[in-house]
N, C-alpha and C positions, 0 to 999 in steps of 0.2 A: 311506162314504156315496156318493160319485161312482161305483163301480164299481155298486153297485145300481141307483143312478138310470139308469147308461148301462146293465144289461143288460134294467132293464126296459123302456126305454123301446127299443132293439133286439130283443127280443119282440115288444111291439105292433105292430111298424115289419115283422115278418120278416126282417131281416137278421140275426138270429143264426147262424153258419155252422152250429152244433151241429144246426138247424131244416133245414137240406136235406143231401140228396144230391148227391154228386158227380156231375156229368153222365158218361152211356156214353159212352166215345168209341169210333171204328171201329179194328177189330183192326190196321189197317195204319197205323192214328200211332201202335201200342207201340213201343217198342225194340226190337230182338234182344235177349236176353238167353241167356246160357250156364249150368248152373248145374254147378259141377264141387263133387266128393262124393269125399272123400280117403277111403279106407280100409286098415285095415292089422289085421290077423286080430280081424276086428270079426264075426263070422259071427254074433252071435245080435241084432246092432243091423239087419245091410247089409238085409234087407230092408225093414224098417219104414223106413227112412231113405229109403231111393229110394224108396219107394212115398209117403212123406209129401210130397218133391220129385215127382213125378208130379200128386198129387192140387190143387197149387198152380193157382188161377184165376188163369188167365195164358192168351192165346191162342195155339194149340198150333202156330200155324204159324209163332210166334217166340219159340217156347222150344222149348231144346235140353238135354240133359242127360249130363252128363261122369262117369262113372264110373273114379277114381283108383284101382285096388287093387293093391297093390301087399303081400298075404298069402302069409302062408309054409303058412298053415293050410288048410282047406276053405271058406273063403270065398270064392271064386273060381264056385263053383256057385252055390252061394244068389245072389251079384252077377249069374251068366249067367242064370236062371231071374225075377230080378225085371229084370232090364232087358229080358229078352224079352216082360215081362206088358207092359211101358211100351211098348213096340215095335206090340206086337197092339192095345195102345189110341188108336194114333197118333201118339204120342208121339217125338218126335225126340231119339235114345240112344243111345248106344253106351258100351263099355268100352275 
């Protein structure tokens, strides 16, 4: 009964946290972050995978993206081909 009475009464009040959004904040109080991406003859994942890391909302001037391959197989192409599409998008990448 107390958890009712306190969410209703933080409703009417607007303090429910669930009730807002996060404030934007400016691209240069994010972190760096690095996102490193292990693979190893993964050829029919490596592209979906870096491309899912690519598409991550994150601002692009502090995210970097680490490509680990370390394939015996033709993986190595498909990794060159999608870290180039990340490259031509802005995106900070390499192998």
């Amino acid at each position: 009964v107390h958890r009712v009475v306190t969410l209703r009464r933080a409703r009417r009040a607007g303090d429910l946290w669930l009730d807002r959004e996060a404030p934007a904040l400016e691209s240069r109080l994010w972190p760096s972050v690095v996102v490193q991406i292990p693979l190893y003859d993964e050829r029919h994942v490596a592209a979906r995978v870096i491309g899912a890391v690519g598409a991550l909302e994150y601002p692009r001037e502090r995210l970097e993206v680490q490509v680990l391959d370390d394939s015996s197989d033709g993986t190595r192409e498909v990794v060159d081909a999608a870290v180039a599409r990340l490259v031509a998008a802005g995106l900070r990448a390499r192998v």
